[in-house]
C-alpha positions in Angstrom: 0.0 0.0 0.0 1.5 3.4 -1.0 2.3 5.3 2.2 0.8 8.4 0.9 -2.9 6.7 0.9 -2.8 4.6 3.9 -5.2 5.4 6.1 -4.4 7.7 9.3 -4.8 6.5 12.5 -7.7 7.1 14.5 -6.5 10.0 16.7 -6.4 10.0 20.5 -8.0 13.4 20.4 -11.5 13.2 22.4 -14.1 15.5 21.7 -15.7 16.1 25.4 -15.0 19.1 27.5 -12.3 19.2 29.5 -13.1 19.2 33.1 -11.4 22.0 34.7 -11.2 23.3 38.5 -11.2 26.8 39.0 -10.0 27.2 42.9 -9.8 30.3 44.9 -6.8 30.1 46.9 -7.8 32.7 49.5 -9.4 32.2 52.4 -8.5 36.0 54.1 -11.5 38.7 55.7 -11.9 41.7 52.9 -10.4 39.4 50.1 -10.5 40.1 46.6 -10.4 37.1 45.4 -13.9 36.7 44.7 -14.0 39.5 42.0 -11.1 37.9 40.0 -12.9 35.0 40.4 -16.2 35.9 39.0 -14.2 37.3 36.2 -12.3 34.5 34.9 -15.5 32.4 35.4 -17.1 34.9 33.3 -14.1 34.5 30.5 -15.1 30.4 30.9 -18.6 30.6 30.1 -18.4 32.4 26.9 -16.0 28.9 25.8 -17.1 24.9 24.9 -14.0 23.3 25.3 -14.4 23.6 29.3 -16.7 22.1 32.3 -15.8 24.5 35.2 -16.2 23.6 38.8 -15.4 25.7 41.6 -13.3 25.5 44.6 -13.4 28.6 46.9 -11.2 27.8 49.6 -13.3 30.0 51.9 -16.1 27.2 52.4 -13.1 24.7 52.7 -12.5 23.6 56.4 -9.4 22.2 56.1 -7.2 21.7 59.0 -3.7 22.3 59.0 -3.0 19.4 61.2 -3.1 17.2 58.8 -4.0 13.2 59.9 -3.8 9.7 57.4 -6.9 8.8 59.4 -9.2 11.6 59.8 -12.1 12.3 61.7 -15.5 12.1 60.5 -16.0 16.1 60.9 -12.7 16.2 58.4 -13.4 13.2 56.4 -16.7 15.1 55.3 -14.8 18.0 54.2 -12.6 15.8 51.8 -15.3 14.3 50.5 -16.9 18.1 49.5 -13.9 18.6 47.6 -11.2 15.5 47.0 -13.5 14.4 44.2 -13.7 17.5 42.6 -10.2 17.2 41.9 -9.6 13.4 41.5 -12.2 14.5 38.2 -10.5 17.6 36.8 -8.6 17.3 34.1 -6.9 20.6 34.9 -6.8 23.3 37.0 -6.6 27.3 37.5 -5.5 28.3 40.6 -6.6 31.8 41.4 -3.9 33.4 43.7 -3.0 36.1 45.9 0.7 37.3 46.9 1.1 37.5 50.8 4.5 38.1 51.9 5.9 36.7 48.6 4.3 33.9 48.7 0.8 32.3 48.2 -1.9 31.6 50.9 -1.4 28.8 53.5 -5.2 28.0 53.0 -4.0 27.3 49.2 -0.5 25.1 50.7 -2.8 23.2 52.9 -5.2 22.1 50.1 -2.6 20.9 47.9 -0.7 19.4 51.2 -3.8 17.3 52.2 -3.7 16.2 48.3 -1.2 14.0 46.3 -2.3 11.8 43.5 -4.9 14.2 42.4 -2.5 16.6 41.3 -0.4 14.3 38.9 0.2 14.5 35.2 -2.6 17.3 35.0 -1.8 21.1 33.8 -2.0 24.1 36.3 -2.7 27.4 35.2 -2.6 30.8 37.3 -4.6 33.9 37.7 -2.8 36.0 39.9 -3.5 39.2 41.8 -1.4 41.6 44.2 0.3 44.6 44.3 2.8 46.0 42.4 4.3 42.5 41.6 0.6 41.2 40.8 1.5 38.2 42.2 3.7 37.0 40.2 5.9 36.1 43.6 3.1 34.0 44.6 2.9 31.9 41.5 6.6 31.3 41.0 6.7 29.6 44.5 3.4 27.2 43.2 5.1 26.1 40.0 8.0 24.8 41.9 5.7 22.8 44.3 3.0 21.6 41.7 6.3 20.4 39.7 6.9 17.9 42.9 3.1 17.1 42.7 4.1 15.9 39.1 1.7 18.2 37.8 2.3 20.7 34.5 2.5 24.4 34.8 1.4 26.1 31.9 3.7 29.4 30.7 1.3 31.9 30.5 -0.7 33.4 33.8 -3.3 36.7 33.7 -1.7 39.1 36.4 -3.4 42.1 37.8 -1.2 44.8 39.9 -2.9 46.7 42.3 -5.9 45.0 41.9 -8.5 46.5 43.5 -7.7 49.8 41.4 -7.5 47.6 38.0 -11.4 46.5 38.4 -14.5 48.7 38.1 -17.7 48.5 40.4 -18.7 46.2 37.8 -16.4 43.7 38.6 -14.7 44.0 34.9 -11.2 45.1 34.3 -11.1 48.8 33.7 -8.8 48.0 30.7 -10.1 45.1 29.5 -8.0 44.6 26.5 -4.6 43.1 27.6 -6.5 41.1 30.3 -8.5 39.1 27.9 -5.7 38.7 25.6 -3.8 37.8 28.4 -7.0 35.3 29.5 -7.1 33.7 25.7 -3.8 32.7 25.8 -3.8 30.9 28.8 -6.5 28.7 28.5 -5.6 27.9 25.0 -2.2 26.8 26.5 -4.3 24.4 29.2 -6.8 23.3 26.7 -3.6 22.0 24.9 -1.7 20.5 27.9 -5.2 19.2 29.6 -6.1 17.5 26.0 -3.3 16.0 25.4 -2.5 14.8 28.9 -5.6 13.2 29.2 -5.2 11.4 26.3 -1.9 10.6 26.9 -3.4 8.8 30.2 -6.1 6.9 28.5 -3.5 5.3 26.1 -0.8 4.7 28.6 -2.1 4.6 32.0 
C-alpha cells in the first residue's frame, strides 16, 4: 500500500469538554479574590472546550493538622472537595501574593492532596500589588512540579488590583487582560487534551 494513501490512525483526540477546576486560593477577611474569580469564570462561560467547577477555599475547612486517618468532621470536608479534583482534568489556581508567597489555606489544600495533582496542567490567575502576584505563582510552580503536575507558561496578572477593576467587577482595561486570559487557557486546553489522552493510552 502506497504510504501516501494509507489510512491515518484514529486520533487519540476526544471531543468532550475538558473538566477544569477553577480554585480560589484565598481564604482571608476583605479578600479580593472573589472578584477575580467571577471574572475568569465569566471569560469560561463564553467557551465549549471547558466544564468548570469551583473551589473557593473560603467554604473549605481544612485543617492544618493534617492526619492519614481523619475524623468524620474532616473526612466530610474531603469528601466536598477530593473528588472535585480526582475528576478535573486541569486546573486554574486563582492566587493572591502574601508576603511573597501564596496563601497557607492554598498550601494546605494541595498538602492534604497528592495523586490528584499528577500528570494534570496548572494554570494561574494571579493578583497583588505592584508584583501582581507574580511572587506568589513562582513559588506554586515549583511545588505543583513535585506534585508531578504541568505548569502552563502563560498566567493573567493584575497589579494593584482592587484599582485595575470597576464597580462592575470587569477590568477597567479590559483589552490586555483578555488577551492575556485567551492565551492561557488555549495553553491548558492544549496541555489538559493532550494529557488526558496521553493517560487513557498509557495509564
Amino acid at each position: 500500500m502506497d504510504i501516501t494513501t494509507a489510512p491515518l490512525a484514529e486520533p487519540l483526540t476526544h471531543a468532550a469538554p475538558l473538566k477544569l477546576a477553577v480554585v480560589v486560593g484565598s481564604d482571608r477577611e476583605g479578600r479580593f479574590g472573589p472578584v477575580v474569580g467571577d471574572w475568569l469564570l465569566a471569560r469560561l462561560r463564553e467557551r465549549d472546550d471547558f466544564e468548570v467547577e469551583l473551589i473557593d477555599l473560603a467554604e473549605v475547612a481544612l485543617p492544618t493538622s493534617i492526619s492519614y486517618n481523619p475524623t468524620p468532621p474532616v473526612r466530610e470536608v474531603l469528601d466536598s472537595v477530593t473528588p472535585k479534583l480526582a475528576d478535573a482534568d486541569a486546573f486554574i489556581v486563582v492566587t493572591p501574593e502574601y508576603n511573597h508567597s501564596f496563601p497557607a489555606s492554598l498550601k494546605n489544600l494541595i498538602d492534604w492532596h497528592y495523586t490528584q495533582w499528577q500528570a494534570k496542567p496548572v494554570g494561574f490567575v494571579s493578583y497583588g500589588g505592584i508584583s501582581g502576584g507574580l511572587r506568589a505563582v513562582e513559588h506554586l510552580r515549583q511545588v505543583f512540579a513535585e506534585l508531578h503536575a504541568v505548569t502552563v507558561r502563560d498566567t493573567v496578572s493584575f497589579h494593584q488590583a482592587p484599582d485595575r477593576f470597576g464597580p462592575d467587577g470587569e477590568p477597567v482595561e479590559p483589552t490586555e487582560a483578555e488577551s492575556a486570559v485567551k492565551r492561557l487557557l488555549d495553553q491548558l486546553g492544549w496541555w489538559g487534551r493532550t494529557l488526558r489522552d496521553a493517560k487513557r493510552a498509557r495509564p
